[in-house]
C-alpha positions in Angstrom: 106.9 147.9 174.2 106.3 146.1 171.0 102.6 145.6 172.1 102.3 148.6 172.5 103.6 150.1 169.5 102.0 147.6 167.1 98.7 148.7 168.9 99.2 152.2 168.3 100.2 151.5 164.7 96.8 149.7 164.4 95.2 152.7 166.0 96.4 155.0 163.3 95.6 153.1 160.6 92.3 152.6 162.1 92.2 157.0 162.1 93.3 157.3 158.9 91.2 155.0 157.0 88.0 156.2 158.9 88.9 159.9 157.8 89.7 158.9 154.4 86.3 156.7 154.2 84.3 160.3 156.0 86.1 162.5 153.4 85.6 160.8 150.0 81.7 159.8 150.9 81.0 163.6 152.1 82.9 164.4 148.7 81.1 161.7 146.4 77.7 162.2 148.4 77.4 165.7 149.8 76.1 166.5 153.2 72.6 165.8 152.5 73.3 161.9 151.8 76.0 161.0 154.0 75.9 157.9 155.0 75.9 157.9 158.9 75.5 154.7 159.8 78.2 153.3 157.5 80.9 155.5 158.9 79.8 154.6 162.7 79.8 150.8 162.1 83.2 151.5 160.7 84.0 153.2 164.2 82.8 150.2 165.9 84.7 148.0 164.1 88.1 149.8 163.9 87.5 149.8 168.2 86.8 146.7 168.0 90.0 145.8 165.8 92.4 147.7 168.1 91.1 145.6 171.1 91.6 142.2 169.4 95.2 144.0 168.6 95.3 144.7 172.8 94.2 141.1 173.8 96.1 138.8 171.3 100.0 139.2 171.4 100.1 136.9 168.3 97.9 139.0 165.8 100.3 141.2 163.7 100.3 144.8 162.9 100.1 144.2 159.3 97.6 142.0 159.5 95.1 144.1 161.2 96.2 147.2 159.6 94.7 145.0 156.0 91.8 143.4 157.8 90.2 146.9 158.5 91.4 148.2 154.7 89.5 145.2 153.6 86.5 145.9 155.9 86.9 149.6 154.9 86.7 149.0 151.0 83.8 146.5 151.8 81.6 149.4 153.6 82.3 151.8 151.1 80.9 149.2 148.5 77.8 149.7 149.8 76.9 153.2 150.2 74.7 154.9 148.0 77.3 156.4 145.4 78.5 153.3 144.8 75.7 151.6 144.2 74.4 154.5 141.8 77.7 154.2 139.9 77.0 150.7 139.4 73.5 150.8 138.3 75.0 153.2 135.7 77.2 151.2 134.7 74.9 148.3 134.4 72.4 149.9 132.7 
């Protein structure tokens, strides 16, 4: 039962943070500049994530839940937006 639950915490995470990542690029970047690919790699590695959560008993909750924050920040570094924001900031 405590797999199980520590898996479906991981899974929600995994939700939310995707939605929240799909949500503030189609707010920063409009429709026309979304970045696709970005938000399925995150896909792919939040199922990914959730599997390695499935498979190894001794991988905490908390630590996955913060390995796919960290991985979420890291994607949204590089999008477009971002990138424009920091060439103006730069420059």
């Amino acid at each position: 039962m405590k797999k199980t639950l520590g898996t479906i915490i991981v899974a929600a995470a995994v939700v939310l943070l995707t939605a929240t990542f799909g949500f503030a690029e189609y707010a920063a970047a409009g429709e026309a500049a979304f970045p696709f690919f970005q938000l399925g790699m995150l896909v792919v590695g939040g199922l990914l994530l959730v599997q390695l959560k499935r498979r190894y008993h001794r991988m905490y909750a908390t630590e996955a839940v913060g390995v796919f924050a960290l991985y979420t920040v890291l994607m949204a570094l590089f999008t477009n937006p971002v990138i424009e924001i920091v060439k103006g900031i730069v420059t």
